[in-house]
N, C-alpha and C positions, 0 to 999 in steps of 0.2 A: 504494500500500500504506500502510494506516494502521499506527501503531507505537503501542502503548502502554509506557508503562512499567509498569506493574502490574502485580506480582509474585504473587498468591496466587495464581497453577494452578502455581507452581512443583512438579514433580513428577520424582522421582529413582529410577533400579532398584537393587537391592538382589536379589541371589539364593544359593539357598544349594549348599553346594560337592555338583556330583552324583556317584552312584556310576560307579567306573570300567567303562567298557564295551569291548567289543570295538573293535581301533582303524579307522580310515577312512581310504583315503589321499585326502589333499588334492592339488590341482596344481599343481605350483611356479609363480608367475606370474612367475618372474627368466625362464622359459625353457621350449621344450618337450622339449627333450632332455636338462636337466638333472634327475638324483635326483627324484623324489616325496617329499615330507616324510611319512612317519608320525604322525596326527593323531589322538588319541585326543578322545573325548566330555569326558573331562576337561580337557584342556588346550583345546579346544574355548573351552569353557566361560570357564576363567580367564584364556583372551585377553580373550573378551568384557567382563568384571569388570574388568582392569587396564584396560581400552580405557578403559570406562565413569569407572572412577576417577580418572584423567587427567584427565580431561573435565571431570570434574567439579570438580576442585579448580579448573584454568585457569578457566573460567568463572565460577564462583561467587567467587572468591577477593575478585576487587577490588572485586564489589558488598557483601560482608559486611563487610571490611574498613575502606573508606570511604563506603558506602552509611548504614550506622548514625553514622557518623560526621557528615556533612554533611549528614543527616538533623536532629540533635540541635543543629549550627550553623544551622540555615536562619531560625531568628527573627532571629540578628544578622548573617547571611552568606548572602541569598536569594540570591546569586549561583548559591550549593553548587547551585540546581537543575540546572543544567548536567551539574557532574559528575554528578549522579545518578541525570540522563536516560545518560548515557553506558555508566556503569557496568550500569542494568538493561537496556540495547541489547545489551551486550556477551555479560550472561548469558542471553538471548533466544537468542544464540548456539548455546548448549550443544548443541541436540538435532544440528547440522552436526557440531560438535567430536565429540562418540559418533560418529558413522560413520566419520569422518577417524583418532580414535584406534584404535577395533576397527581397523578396514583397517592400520595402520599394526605392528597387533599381530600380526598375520598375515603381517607384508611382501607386501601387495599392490603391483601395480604402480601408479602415480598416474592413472591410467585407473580402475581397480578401486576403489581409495580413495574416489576422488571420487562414483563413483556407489556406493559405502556412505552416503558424507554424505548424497546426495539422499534413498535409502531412508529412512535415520535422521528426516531433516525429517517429511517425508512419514506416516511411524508418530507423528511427538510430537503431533500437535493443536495444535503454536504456534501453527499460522497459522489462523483460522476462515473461510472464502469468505464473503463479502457479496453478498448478492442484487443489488447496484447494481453490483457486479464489485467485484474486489481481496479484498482480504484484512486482516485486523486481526491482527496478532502481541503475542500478550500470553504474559508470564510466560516460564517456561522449557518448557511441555510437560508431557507424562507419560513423561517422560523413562524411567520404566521399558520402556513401551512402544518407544520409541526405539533402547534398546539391545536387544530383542526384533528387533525391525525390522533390527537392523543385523546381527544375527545370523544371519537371514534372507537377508540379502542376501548376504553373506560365502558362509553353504549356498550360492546358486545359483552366484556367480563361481567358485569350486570345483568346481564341478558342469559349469560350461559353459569353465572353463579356457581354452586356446586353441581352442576349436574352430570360433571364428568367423576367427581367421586376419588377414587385412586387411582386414576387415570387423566389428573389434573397434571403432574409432572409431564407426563408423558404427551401430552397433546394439545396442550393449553397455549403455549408460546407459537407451536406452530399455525394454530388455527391464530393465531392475532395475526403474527406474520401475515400469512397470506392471504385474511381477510380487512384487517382493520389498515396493515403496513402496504397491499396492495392497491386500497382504497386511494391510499395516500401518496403515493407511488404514481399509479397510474391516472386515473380520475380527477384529484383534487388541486393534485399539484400544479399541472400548466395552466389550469383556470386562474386559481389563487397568481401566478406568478405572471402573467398577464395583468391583471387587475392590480396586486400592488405596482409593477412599474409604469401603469397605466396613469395612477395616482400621484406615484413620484416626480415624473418627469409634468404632470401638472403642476404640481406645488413648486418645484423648483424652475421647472419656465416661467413659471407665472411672478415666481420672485425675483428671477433673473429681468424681468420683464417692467416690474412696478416694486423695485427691491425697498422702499421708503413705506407703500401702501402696507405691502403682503409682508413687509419684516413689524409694521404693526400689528398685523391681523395676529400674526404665527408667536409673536411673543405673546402678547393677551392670553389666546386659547392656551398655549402652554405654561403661562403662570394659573392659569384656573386648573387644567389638568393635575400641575404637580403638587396638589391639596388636596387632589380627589385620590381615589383609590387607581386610576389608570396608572400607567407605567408611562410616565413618558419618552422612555429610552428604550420603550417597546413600540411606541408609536413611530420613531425616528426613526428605528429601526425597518418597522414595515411596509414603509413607504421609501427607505434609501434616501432620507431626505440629508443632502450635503449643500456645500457652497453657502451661502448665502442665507439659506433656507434653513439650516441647522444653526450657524450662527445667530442670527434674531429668533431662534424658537432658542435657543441655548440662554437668551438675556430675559426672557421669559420667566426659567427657572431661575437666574442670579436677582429679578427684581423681587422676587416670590420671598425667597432666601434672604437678602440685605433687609429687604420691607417690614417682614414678620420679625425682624432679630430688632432691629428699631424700635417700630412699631409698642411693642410691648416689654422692651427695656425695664421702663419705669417698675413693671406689673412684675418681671421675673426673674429682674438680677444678671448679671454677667453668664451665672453657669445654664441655666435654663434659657437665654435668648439665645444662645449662638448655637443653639440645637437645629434650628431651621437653616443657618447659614455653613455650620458646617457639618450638617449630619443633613436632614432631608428635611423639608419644609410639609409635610404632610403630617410633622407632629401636632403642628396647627390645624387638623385638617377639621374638627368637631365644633373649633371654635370661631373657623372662617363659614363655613358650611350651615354654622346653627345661628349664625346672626349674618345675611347676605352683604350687609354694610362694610362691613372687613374685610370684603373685596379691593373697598376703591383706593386706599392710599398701594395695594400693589399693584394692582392692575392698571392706576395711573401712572407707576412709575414701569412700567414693561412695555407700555404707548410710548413712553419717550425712547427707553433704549432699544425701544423694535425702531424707531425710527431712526435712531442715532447708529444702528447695528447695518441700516439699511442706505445712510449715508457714506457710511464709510466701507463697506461692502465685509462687516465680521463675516466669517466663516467658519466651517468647523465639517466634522464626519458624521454618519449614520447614529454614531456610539457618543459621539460628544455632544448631542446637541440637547440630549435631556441631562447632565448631571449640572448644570449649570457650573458655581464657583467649587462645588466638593472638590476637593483632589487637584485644583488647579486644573480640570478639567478643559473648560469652555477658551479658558486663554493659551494653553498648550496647544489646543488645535486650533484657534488661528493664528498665533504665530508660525505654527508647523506644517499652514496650509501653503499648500501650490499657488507661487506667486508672491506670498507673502515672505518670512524668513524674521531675523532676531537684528533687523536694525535698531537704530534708535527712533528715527519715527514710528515704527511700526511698534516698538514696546510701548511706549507712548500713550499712543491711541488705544491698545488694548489693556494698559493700565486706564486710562480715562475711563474709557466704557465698559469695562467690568467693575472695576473699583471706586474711580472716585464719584462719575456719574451715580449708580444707583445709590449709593451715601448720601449723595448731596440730594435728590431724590426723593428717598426715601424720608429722609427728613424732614424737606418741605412739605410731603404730602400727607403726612404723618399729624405735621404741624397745622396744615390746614385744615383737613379734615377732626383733626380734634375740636380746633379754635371754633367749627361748625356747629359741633357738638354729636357729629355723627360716627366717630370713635373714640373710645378711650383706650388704655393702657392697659382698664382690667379688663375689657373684651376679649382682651389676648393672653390673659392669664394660663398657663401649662400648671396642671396639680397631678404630679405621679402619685402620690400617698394611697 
């Protein structure tokens, strides 16, 4: 098996929450005489999605984190290829991890789990067959596809419960294979892979096109995203959105993050504010979501630097354009991008508009919208206790 490290078919799912339906019962796989769980199409669903999100951050985490990094050391530190090979091996991963997390969201048994992972493989396209035999594994997949595939699979183990009996070892993994992994395989995959690059090459012509407009549009929607339970780095991912288009949906999550650490300062102290700016801003996610007003001082400052990301044309990768400032993320890959490089103008401007713009920002909008009276400080209050 050849191994590439290359990363562009990186591909991630993204779905939206469905309408409640009548419920289905699932079969318990702790047991056959124990309770049926009542499984509704909803919860269904948002196993699939938390599975998927999982996944995704383990996976992707360590190559955004020090992949842009050892990347940008590689003139004075060729060593760094090493890790770099390692870390994009790791996120090559992903399309297993989707099957292993869905299954795990379900509490399958580790029989059931495992052959979710295979299905999951099987649905992403990481691996491509060579005519000379083997396989070449590049990038992450169409990992939307993936977690389709695993959803799929999960439907038949459900469906076929215990009724193979002691004969679960024995036939269990290949009936997924070649039902659930061929679905996914053959059927789901070119449609799904049509449609997201249908998608992408939308959203990014279109911001290649009106990069001031659509770097407003795409930071908004992704500051509102990264408070909701979506994955944003799942969204980036499934649509390939790069250039331009990931960079302003990248300041999306940095005004999310600066915003909420600001924002509620007063309310929660140094150790509890800088949870959102450098951990994830979805710890706020009950206290922006349960009062809709705590929207505006971030999503007025993610209008500015979508616009200011769309003036000076930030960019960024599939993978960086949800982690916003975590990990030095969002500014690693535009310095790191094609065209750009570590001048001094160019650090400059991506200090300004990662750093000092949403600061300055965040603060005013913070300021004004208090002065209104349509936030306070304890709106954003965080109680782990």
């Amino acid at each position: 098996m050849t191994i590439s490290t290359d990363n562009e078919s990186a591909n991630t799912p993204v779905s939206t929450s469905p309408e409640s339906a009548e419920p289905i019962r699932a079969v318990s796989p702790t047991g056959p005489d124990e309770p049926q769980e009542k499984l509704t199409a909803g919860k269904f669903t948002m196993n699939v999605l938390n599975g998927i999100s999982i996944a995704v951050v383990v996976a992707l985490v360590p190559q955004a984190l020090l992949g842009e990094i050892f990347t940008a050391l590689l003139p004075v530190f060729p060593q760094g290829q090493t890790l770099i090979n390692m870390v994009s091996l790791s996120s090559a991963m992903l399309p297993i991890l989707i099957g292993v997390m869905v299954g795990l969201q379900f509490k399958l048994s580790p029989i059931q789990t495992a052959c979710v992972g295979l299905a999951s493989v099987l649905g992403s396209g990481v691996a491509t067959p060579q005519e000379a035999g083997g396989f070449i594994v590049k990038g992450t997949g169409l990992v939307l596809n993936s977690g389709l595939t695993a959803a799929i699979a999960v439907g038949l183990l459900l469906l076929i419960g215990h009724r193979l009996g002691s004969y679960t070892v024995l036939f269990l993994s290949t009936i997924t294979v070649v039902i659930a992994g061929g679905i996914g395989w053959i059927v789901t995959y070119p449609i799904v892979k049509q449609l997201t690059a249908w998608i992408g090459s939308l959203v990014n012509g279109a911001t290649d096109l009106q990069p001031i407009v659509m770097g407003i549009v795409l930071s908004v929607v992704f500051c509102v995203m990264i408070v909701s339970p979506v994955s944003t780095v799942g969204l980036a991912t499934a649509i390939m959105m790069t250039g331009v288009s990931s960079g302003t949906a990248n300041l999306g999550v940095v005004a999310a993050g600066f915003g909420l650490c600001i924002t509620g300062w007063k309310a929660n102290g140094p150790g509890k504010s800088l949870l959102p700016l450098l951990g994830s801003p979805k710890v706020q996610m009950a206290n922006v979501w349960g009062r809709p007003l705590n929207f505006l001082p971030i999503l007025s400052t993610a209008a500015v630097l979508g616009a200011l990301g769309g003036i000076f044309k930030i960019s960024g990768t599939p993978i960086s354009a949800g982690f916003g400032i975590s990990g030095l993320v969002g500014p690693l890959a535009a310095l790191n991008y094609e065209g750009w490089g570590w001048t001094t103008s160019n650090i400059t401007i991506v200090v300004g508009v990662f750093i000092i713009a949403p600061i300055f920002f965040s603060v005013f909008f913070s300021w004004l919208y208090s002065k209104l009276g349509w936030v306070k400080p304890e709106h954003f209050r965080l109680d782990f206790e």
